[in-house]
Structures are given as C-alpha cells and as structure tokens.
C-alpha positions as CSV (number, residue, x, y, z in Angstrom):
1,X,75.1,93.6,96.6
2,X,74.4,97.0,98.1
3,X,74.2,95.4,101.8
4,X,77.4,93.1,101.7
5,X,79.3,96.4,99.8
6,X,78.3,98.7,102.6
7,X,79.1,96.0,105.6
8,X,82.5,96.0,103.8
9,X,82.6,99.6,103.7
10,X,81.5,100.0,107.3
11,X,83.8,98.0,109.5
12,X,86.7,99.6,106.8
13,X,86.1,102.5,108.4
14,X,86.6,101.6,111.8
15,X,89.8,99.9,110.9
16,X,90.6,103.6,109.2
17,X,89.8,105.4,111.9
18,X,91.9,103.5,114.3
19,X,94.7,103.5,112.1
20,X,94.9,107.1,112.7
21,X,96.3,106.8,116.4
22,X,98.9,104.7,115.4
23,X,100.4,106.6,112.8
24,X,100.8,109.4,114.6
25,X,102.0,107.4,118.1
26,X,103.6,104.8,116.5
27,X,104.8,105.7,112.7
28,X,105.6,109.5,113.6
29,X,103.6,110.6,111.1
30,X,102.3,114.2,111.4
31,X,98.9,114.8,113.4
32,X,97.1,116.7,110.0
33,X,98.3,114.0,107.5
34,X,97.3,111.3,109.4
35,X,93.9,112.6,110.3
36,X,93.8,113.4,106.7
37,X,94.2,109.8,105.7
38,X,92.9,108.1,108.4
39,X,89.5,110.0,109.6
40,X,89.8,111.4,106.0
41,X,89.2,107.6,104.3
42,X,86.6,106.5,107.0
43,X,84.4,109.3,106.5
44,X,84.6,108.9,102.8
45,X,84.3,105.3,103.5
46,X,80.8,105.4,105.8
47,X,79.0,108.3,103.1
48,X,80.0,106.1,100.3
49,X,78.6,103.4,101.9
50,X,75.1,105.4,102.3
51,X,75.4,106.1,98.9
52,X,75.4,102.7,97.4
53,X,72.4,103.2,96.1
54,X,73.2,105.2,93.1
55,X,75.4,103.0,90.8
56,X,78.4,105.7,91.0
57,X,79.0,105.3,94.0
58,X,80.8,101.4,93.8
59,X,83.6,103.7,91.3
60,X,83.8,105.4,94.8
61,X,84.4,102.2,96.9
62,X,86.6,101.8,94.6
63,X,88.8,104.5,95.4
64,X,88.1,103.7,98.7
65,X,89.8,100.6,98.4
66,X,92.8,102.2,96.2
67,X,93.4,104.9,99.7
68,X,93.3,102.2,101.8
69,X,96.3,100.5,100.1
70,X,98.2,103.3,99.8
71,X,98.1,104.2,103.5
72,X,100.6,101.8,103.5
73,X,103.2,104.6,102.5
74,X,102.4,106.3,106.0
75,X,101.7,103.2,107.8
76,X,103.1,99.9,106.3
77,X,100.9,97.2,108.1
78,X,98.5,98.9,106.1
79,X,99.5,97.8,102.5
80,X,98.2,94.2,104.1
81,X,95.5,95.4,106.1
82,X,94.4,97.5,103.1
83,X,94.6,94.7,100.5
84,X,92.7,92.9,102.6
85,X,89.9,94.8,102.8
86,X,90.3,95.4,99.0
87,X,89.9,91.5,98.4
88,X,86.8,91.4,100.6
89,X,85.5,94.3,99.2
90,X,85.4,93.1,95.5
91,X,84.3,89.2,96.8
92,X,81.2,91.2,97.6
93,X,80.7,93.0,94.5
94,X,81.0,90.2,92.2
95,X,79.1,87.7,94.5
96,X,76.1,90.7,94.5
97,X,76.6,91.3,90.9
98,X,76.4,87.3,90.6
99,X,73.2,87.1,92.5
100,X,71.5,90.4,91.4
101,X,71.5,88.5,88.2
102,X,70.2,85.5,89.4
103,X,67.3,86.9,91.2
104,X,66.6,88.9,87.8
105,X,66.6,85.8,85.6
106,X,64.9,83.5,88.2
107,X,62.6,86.0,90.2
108,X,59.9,83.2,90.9
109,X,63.0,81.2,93.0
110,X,63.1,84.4,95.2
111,X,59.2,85.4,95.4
112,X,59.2,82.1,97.6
C-alpha cells in the first residue's frame, strides 16, 4: 500500500507544482497565494509521501487530496484534475489495504 500511495502522492506533486505557473499567468491569481497552494500542496504532498510509513500519515494524504480539490477555487481545471488524483489516490489505498490483508491471512502464497 505504502508504494502505490506514495507513487500517487509523488507525480501529484509535480502536477501541483506546475499548476502554480498557470495560476499566476493564466488565472491572475496573486504570485504569494499561488505559491502557497501550489508549491505549498506539492511539498506537503512529497514529505507525506516519505512519511507513509507511520499510519498517520494516509489522514494526511488525505488532506492532500481534499487541497488538491479545492485548488479548483483559484484554478478551475483543477476541481477535475484534483478529483482525479483523489480517485487514484484512494484506488490505491483500498487495493493496498485489500492486499495487505491478503498477504497477512495467506503469508505462505507470498513467501513463494
């Protein structure tokens, strides 16, 4: 789970960061809010996906997730874009969930 959360998390990041240019240039939005939002949600985005290895820390992709929607006030493509990344991002933490499971009720399957 931790590896497919953090590959979400990651390349979310990117897509934040580059967001960030285009609010300002395109939306109008100030330079300070938008670096706020956008830099501001990718960093967050690439420590929380270091720190996926303490169980807290998926309440913080979470909110990771939530930000990234609600870019869409400043940038509206990003209501989409965010979503997006929200539905990916919790396909991969209830198929890790799903298969953390697995592997702990059949552990000799995955000794193989």
């Amino acid at each position: 789970m931790r590896g497919m959360c953090a590959g979400v998390l990651f390349f979310e990041a990117i897509v934040l960061a580059l967001a960030t240019p285009v609010m300002i240039q395109v939306e109008g939005v100030s330079t300070g809010v938008a670096l706020a939002w956008g830099v501001g949600l990718a960093a967050l985005a690439l420590v929380t996906a270091g720190l996926l290895r303490f169980p807290w820390a998926y309440a913080l992709g979470w909110l990771v997730q939530v930000g990234a929607v609600a870019m869409g006030f400043l940038l509206p493509i990003a209501f989409f874009v965010g979503g997006v990344f929200a539905a990916i991002w919790a396909t991969a933490w209830v198929l890790g969930r799903r298969i953390e499971r697995d592997r702990a009720a059949n552990p000799e399957f995955y000794a193989r």
